[in-house]
N, C-alpha and C positions, 0 to 999 in steps of 0.2 A: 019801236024801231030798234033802240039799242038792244032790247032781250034778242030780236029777229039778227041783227048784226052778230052777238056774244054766240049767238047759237052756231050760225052760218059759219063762222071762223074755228068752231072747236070741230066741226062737220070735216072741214076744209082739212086741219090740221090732221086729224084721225084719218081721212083719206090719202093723207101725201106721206105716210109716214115709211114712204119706199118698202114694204114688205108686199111682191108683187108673188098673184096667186103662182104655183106651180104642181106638178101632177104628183101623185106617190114618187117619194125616191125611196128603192130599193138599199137594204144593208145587210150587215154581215149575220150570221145566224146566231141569235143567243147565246151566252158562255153558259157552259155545263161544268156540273165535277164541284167539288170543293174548292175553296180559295185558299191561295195558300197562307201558311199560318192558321186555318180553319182546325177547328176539333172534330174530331168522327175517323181521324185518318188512324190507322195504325200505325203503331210505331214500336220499331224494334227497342229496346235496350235492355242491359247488359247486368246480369247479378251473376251470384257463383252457385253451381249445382255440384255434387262431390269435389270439392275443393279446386273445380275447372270451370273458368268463363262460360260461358252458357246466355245465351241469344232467349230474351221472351219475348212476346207479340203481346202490345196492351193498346186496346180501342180506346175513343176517346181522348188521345194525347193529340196537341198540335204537332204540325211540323218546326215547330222554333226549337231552336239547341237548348235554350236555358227550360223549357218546359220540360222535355226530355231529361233535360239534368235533373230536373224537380221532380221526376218520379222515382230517382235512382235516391235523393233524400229522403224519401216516404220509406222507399226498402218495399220489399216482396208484399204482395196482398196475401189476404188469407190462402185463398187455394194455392198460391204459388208456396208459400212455408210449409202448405201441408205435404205439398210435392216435394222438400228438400232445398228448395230456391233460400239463399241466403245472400246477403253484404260486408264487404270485408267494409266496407267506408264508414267512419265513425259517423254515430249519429248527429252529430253538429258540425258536420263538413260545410254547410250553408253554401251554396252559390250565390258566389257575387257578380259575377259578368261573364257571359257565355256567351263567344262568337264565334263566326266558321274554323278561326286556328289559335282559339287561345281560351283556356278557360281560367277564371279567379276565382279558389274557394277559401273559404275563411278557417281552414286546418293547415299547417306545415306539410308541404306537400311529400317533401324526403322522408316524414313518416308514415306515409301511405303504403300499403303493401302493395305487390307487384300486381296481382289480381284486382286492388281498390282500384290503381291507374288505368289499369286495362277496361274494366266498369265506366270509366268517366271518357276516357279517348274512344272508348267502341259505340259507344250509345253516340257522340257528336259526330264521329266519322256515318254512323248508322242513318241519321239522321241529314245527312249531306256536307258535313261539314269536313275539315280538314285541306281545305282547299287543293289545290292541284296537287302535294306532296301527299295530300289525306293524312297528315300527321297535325298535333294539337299540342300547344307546350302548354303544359299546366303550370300554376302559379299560386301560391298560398304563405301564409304563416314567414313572410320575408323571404320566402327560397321559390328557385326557380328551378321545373323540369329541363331537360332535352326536349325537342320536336319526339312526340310518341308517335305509333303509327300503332294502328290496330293490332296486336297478338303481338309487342315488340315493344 
């Protein structure tokens, strides 16, 4: 009788547990596309071709600004050097913090040339960033930029 009781009462409980049937409910239609932050996206940034800024297209980058930064540290890929693509930004410029209007690198920023800033504000601006002014003050080596704005 008590197993018949123990049974009855777990029957009872699992029955009352308020989850009452209901028919399909309709919803919104599957998200498509890549997510953002997702890799596969192109993404513009910014090296020097005859000694003028110049725009390349490179697959496989995220949309995040410090990613972006990070391929501008790598410098030109093979086919791109063999095209003339070059970097004014020294090899150990490292990024340290990349956000929509501010970037930290770990080189003295006043010694960057006008083309290296242009390279790092045009890829973030490229990128989505520089928020509504679309300008980005860089920052490095104890010194601080002006708000840059792309080609300026």
């Amino acid at each position: 009788m008590k197993r018949f009781l123990g049974l009855f009462a777990i029957v009872l409980l699992a029955a009352g547990c308020g989850v009452r049937p209901s028919g399909v409910i309709p919803g919104e239609a599957a998200p498509s596309g890549p997510a953002v932050g997702s890799v596969g996206n192109t993404a513009t940034v910014y090296f020097v071709l005859d000694g003028k800024l110049a725009p390349v297209s490179r697959t496989g980058v995220s949309d995040v600004y410090a990613d972006r930064v990070r391929v501008l540290e790598q410098g030109p890929n093979e086919d791109e050097r063999a095209s003339g693509y070059t970097t004014e930004l020294p090899p150990t410029f490292e990024p340290i913090a990349i956000g929509i209007s501010e970037a930290a690198i770990g080189v003295n920023v006043r010694e960057l040339t006008p083309n290296a800033v242009s390279q790092l504000v045009c890829t973030i601006v490229a990128a989505g960033g520089g928020g509504p002014s679309r300008t980005v003050v860089l920052s490095g080596g104890g010194q601080t930029l002006q708000p840059q704005g792309c080609g300026g």
